[in-house]
C-alpha positions, 0 to 999 in steps of 0.5 A, spaced: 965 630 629 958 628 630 957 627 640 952 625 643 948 629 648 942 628 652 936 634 652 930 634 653 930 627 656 932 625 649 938 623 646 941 628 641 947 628 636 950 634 636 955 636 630 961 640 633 963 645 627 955 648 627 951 645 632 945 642 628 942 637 632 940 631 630 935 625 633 938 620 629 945 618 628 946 616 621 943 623 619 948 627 624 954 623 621 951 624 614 950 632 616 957 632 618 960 629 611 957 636 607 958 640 613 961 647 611 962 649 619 958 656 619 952 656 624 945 653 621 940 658 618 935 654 621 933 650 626 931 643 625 
């Protein structure tokens, strides 16, 4: 499930399975439909 959260003055779209952050929605909710629920190995 893709939240939406405020950070740094921005809002962000956060995956709740890995945490990943995403500036735009429609990429969050991409990532979450291939999400595999492990911590990212990069920050993005």
């Amino acid at each position: 499930m893709v939240v939406q959260t405020q950070r740094d003055e921005a809002t962000w779209f956060k995956c709740e399975e890995c945490g990943l952050m995403f500036d735009d929605q429609d990429d969050a909710r991409k990532h979450e439909d291939n999400c595999d629920a492990e911590e990212p190995s990069y920050i993005q």
